[in-house]
N, C-alpha and C positions, 0 to 999 in steps of 0.2 A: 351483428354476426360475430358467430365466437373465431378469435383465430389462436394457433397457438407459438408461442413464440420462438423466434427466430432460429436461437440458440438448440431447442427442445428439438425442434422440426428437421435442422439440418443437422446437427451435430448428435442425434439418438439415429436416424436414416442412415448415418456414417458407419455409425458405432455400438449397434444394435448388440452383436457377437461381442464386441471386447466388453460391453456392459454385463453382458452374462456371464463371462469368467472372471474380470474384474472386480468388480462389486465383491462385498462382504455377505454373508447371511445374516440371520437375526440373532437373536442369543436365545437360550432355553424358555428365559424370564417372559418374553415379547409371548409366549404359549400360553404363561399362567397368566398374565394380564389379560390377553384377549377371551381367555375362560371366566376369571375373576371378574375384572371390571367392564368388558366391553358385552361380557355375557353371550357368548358363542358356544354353540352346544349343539348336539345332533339336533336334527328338526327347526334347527334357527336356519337365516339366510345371509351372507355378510356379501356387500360389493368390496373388490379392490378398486379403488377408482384411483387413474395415471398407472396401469398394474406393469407398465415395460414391459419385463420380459419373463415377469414372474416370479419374480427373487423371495417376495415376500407368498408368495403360495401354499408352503413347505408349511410353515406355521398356521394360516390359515385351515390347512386340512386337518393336521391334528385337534382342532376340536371338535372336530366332526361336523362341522358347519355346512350348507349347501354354497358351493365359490361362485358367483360371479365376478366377470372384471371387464373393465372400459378401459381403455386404451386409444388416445389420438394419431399416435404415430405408428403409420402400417409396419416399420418394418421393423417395428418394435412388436407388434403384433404376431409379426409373423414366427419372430424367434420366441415369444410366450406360447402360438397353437405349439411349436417343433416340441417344447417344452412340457409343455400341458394340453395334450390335444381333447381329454376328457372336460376341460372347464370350460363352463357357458363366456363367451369373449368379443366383447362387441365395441368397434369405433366409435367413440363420443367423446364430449370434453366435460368438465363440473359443471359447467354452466347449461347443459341442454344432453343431459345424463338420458340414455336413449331405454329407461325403464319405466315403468308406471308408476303413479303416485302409492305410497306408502308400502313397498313391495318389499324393502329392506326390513330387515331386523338391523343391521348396521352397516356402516362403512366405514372403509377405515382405506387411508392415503398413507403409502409407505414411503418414502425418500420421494411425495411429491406437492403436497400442501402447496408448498412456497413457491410452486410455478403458476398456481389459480387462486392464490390469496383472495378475492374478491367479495362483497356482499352478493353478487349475483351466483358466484359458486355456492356459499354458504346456502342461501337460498335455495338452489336445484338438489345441494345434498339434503338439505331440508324434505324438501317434496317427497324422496322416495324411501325417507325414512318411516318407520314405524312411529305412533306414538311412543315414548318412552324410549326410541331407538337411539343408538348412541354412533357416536361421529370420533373413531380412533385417530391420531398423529400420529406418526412415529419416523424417527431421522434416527440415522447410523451417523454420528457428528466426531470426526476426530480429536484427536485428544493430543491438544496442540500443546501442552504444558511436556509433553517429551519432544524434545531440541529439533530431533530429526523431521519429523511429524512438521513440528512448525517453519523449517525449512522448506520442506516439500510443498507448504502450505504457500509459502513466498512465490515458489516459482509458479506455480499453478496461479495466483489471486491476479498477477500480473496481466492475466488474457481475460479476466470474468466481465471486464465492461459492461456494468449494467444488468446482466445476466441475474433474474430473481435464484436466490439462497438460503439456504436455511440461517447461513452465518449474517447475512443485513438484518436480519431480524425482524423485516418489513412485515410478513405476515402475520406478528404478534396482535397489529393495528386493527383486525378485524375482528377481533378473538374475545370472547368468546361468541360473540354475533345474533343478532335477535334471534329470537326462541330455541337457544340455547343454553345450558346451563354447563359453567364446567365441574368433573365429578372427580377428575385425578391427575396429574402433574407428578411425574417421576423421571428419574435418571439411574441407568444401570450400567455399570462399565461392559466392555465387551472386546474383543479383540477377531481379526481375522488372520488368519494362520495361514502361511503359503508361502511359495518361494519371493524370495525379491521383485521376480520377474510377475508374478500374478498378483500380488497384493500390493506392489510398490509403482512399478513399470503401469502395467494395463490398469492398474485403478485410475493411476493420473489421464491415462488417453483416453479413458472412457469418461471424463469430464465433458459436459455437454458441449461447455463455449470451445475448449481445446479440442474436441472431437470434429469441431465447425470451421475449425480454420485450414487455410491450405494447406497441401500437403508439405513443404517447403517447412513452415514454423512448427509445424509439430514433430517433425523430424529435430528442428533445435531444441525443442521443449524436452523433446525425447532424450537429445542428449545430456543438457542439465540436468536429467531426472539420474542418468546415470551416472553420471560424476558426481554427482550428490554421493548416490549409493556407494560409488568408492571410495570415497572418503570419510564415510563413518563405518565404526569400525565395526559396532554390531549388526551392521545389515553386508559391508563386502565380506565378499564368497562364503556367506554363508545361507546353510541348502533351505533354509526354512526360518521367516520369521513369521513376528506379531504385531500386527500394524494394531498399534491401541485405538479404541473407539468407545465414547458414550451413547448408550443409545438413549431416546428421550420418546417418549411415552404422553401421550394426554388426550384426555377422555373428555366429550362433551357430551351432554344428555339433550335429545330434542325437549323441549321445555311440554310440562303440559297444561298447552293454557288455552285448550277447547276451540285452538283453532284446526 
């Protein structure tokens, strides 16, 4: 039985909304990759699978692709239909993907891989892939080499207890995974632009493990976040920054080997 985990379940049910204003978008680049390498194009058909709340959609449509998305947590769901009430959007996990065999032309897991790392996920995104169908990554990973960033990073890492990351690296382990082949591995810098309060504040509270804690610590968390922000000088009182981000990119090919 698939279950999903703890962190995902309660702390995405909390924090459904602050992940939609929170979160970053994708960068221009993440469009011509999924046209270039992932090969999306009118008449193709791509899954988002773990699609939250939609974040990653925007890019998807632009290549004209037909969207579906799976989605575990309802009320992560729920704020994706408010969002996207035209995209096909259905409850499931990687591991028992609620599509028919070979139905994809691709999928592609946005800010989620590293919550279903598993040989039995590979596997399922397997199944509803096309021959030749390609299996996209991609993570908005901050860019902890500016000071501030890596502070922020402190306070937040303190609550992840075990919590699966992009940053453990644990997911690497499966990769590129039987009948797969990998076809591209990149990094593009990016940034999200917004007030302190929207890219700085509600990014950190829209963190899953911190979204999952009682009300009581996230209120402290909350305010370490903000004495942070006073104290450096290019993020207090000012109307608009640019939270730096690498986005990272990597492309697998279902292998074809006449299974």
């Amino acid at each position: 039985m698939t279950t999903i985990h703890d962190s995902a379940a309660g702390g995405y049910a909390q924090a459904a909304g602050t992940y939609a204003s929170g979160r970053p978008g994708y960068p221009e680049e993440t469009a011509r990759w999924l046209r270039d390498v992932v090969g999306l194009a009118p008449g193709r058909s791509v899954l988002d699978l773990g699609a939250g709340t939609g974040k990653f959609v925007p890019r998807l449509l632009e290549t004209g692709a037909r969207v579906v998305a799976v989605e575990p947590v309802a009320a992560m769901r729920t704020e994706f239909a408010r969002r996207h009430p035209d995209i096909e959007l259905h409850g499931g996990t990687a591991e028992a993907i609620p599509l028919a065999d070979a139905s994809m032309d691709a999928v592609v897991c946005a800010q989620s891989f590293h919550w279903f790392a598993t040989v039995q996920a590979l596997s399922g995104i397997r199944r509803v892939l096309v021959r030749g169908g390609v299996l996209g990554l991609v993570w908005n990973v901050r860019d902890e080499t500016v000071p501030w960033v890596a502070a922020l990073s402190a306070i937040t890492n303190a609550h992840e207890a075990g919590t699966p990351r992009y940053h453990s690296g644990e997911w690497r382990s499966v990769l590129p995974g039987a009948g797969f082949t990998l076809v591209d591995d990149r990094t593009v810098r990016s940034a999200h632009v917004g007030s302190p309060e929207q890219v700085v504040v509600q990014r950190t509270l829209s963190v899953s493990f911190i979204a999952a804690l009682p009300a009581a610590q996230r209120s402290v968390i909350e305010r370490q976040v903000r004495a942070m922000i006073e104290a450096t000088p290019e993020l207090a009182d000012a109307p608009e920054v640019a939270f730096p981000y690498q986005t990272r990119m990597i492309a697998l090919r279902r292998s074809d080997d006449g299974a």
